[in-house]
C-alpha positions in Angstrom: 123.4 99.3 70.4 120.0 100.3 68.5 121.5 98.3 65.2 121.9 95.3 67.8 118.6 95.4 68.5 117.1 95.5 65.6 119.5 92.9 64.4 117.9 91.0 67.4 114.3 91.8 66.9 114.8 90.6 63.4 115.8 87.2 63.9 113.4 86.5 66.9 110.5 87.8 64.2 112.3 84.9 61.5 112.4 82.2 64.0 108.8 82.9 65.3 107.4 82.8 61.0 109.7 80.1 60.1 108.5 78.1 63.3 104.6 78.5 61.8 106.0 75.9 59.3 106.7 73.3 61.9 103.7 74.4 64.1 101.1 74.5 61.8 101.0 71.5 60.4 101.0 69.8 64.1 97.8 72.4 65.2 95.8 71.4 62.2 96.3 67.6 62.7 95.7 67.7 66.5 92.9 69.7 65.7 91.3 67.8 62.8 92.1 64.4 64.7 89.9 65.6 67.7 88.8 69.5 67.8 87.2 69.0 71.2 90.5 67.9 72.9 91.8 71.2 71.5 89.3 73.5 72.5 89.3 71.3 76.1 93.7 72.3 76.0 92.9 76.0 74.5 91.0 76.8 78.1 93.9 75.1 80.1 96.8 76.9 78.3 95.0 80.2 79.5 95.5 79.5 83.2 99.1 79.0 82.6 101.6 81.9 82.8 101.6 83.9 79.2 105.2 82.7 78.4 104.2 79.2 79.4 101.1 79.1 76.9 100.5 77.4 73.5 104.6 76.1 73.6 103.5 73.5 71.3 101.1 74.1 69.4 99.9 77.5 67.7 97.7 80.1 69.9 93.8 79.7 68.4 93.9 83.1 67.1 96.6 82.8 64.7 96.0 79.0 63.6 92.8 80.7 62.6 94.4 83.7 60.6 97.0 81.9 59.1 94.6 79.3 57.7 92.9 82.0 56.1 95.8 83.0 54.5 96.3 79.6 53.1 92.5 80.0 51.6 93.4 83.0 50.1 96.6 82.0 48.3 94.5 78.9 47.4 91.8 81.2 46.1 94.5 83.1 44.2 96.2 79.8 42.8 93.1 78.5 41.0 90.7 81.2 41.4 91.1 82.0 37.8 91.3 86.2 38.6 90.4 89.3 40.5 87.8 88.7 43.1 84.8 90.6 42.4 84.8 92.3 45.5 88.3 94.0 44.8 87.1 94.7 41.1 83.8 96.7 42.1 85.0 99.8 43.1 81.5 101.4 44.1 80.3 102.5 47.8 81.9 100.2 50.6 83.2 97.5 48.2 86.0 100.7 47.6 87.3 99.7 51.1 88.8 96.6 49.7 90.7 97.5 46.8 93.9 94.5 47.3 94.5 91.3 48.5 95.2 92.3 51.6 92.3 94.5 52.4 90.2 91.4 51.2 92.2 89.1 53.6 91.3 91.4 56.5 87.7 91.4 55.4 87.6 87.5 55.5 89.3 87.8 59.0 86.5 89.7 59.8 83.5 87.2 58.5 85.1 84.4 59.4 86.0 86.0 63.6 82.3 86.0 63.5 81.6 82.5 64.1 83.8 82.1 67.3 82.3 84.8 68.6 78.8 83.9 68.1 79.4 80.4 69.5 81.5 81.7 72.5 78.6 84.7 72.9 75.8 81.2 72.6 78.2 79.2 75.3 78.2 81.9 78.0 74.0 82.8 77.1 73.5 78.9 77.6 75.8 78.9 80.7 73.2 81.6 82.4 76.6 84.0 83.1 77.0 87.6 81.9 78.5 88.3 79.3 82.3 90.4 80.1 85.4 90.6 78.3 87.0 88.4 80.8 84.6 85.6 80.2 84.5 85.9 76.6 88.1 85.3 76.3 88.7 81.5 76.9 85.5 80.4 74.9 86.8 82.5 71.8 90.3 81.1 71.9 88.8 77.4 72.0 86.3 78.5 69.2 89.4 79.8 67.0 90.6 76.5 66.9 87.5 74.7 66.0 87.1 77.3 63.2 90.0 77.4 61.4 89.8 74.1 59.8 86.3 74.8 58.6 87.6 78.4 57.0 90.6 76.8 55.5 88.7 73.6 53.8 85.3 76.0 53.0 88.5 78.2 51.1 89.8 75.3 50.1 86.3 73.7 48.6 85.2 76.8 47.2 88.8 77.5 45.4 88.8 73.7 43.5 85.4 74.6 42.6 86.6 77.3 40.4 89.1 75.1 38.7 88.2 74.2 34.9 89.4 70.4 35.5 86.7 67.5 35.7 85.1 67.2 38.9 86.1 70.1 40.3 82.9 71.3 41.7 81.9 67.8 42.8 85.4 67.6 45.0 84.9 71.6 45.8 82.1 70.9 47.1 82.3 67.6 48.5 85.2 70.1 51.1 82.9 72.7 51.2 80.1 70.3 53.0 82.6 68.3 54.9 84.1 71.3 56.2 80.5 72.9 57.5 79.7 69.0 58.6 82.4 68.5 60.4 82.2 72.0 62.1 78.9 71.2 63.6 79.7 68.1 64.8 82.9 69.5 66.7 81.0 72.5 68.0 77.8 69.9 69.0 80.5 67.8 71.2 81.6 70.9 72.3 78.2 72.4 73.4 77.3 68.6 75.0 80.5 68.2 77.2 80.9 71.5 78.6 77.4 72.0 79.4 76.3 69.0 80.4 73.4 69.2 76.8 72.2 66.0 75.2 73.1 65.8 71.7 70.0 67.4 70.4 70.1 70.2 72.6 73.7 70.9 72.1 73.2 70.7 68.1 70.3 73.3 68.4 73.1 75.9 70.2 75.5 75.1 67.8 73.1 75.4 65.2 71.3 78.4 66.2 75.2 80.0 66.9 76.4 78.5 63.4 73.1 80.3 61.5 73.9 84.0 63.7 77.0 84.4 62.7 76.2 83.1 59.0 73.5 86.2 58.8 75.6 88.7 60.3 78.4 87.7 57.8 76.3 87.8 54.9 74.7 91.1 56.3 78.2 92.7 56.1 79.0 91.3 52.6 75.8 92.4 51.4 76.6 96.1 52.8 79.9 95.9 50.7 78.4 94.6 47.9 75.9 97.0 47.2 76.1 100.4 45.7 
């Protein structure tokens, strides 16, 4: 009976990885076609029941982790070597020592900026700041950030690459990606709390430069001795 249900557990854990290739593709296109409409259906799928949520697409968090995967076997692909992080071996930098240790580090940076825009949203909104209230703003941010980690990957990756006009396309994604990302999370800021344009852009902007400081904070802690 327990080899049945491991047997069982098994294949449910296949279909559920080997659905991420059908998934994924659809998330990212819905989401690069029109990130506010996403964010707008992230906060709906919350209200239903859990096994009614996110049937077809994939939930915010893990479109957002599994586009940082894709960054990092992009990174890996034409990075041209070890990361520098992994290589230096001295004071915190010793905490990352593979590629997945690195992978959970980006997870960490990149977490950052849903959770300083959510954290701006509810400040903006006047309302106090709970786990319960957190929640739905984070999930909508996840999906507006994973495009933005996956192309800034992306960007950053080509511009390693020794072929010409590799930096110009790197970073040609890398400033589309940030572009885009404040334009999504300006709409955002304007239709949910009623903004003009300016103002919302200031929120987003203001969120967007938090979380940029607190994620180079951290990787200056693990870069120095």
């Amino acid at each position: 009976m327990d080899f049945m249900k491991w047997l069982n557990s098994i294949g449910e854990l296949l279909y559920e990885v080997m659905s991420w290739l059908v998934f994924y593709p659809i998330t990212l296109w819905r989401t690069i076609r029109n990130p506010v409409t996403m964010m707008s259906y992230a906060d709906d799928e919350l209200r239903d029941r859990k096994d009614e949520q996110f049937t077809d697409t994939l939930n915010p968090p893990l479109f957002l982790v599994l586009s940082l995967v894709l960054a990092h076997l992009a990174e890996n692909t034409f990075g041209g070597g070890t990361n520098p992080i992994i290589v230096k071996q001295t004071g915190l930098a010793a905490l990352i020592s593979d590629d997945t240790s690195l992978l959970v580090f980006r997870m960490i940076l990149f977490s950052l900026f849903p959770l300083m825009m959510s954290a701006r949203f509810l400040r903006a909104r006047g309302v106090a700041l709970t786990r319960q209230r957190l929640k739905p703003p984070f999930y909508a941010q996840c999906y507006a950030c994973a495009p933005f980690a996956l192309f800034l990957g992306l960007g950053t990756a080509v511009g390693h690459t020794g072929f010409a006009g590799a930096s110009f396309l790197g970073t040609v994604l890398s400033v589309g990606a940030v572009l885009s990302y404040l334009v999504a999370e300006t709409l955002w800021f304007s239709n949910h709390l009623g903004q003009s344009r300016l103002r919302a852009f200031l929120n987003a902007m203001l969120a967007f430069l938090e979380a940029t400081v607190a994620a180079l904070a951290i990787g200056a802690l693990i870069l120095l001795r």
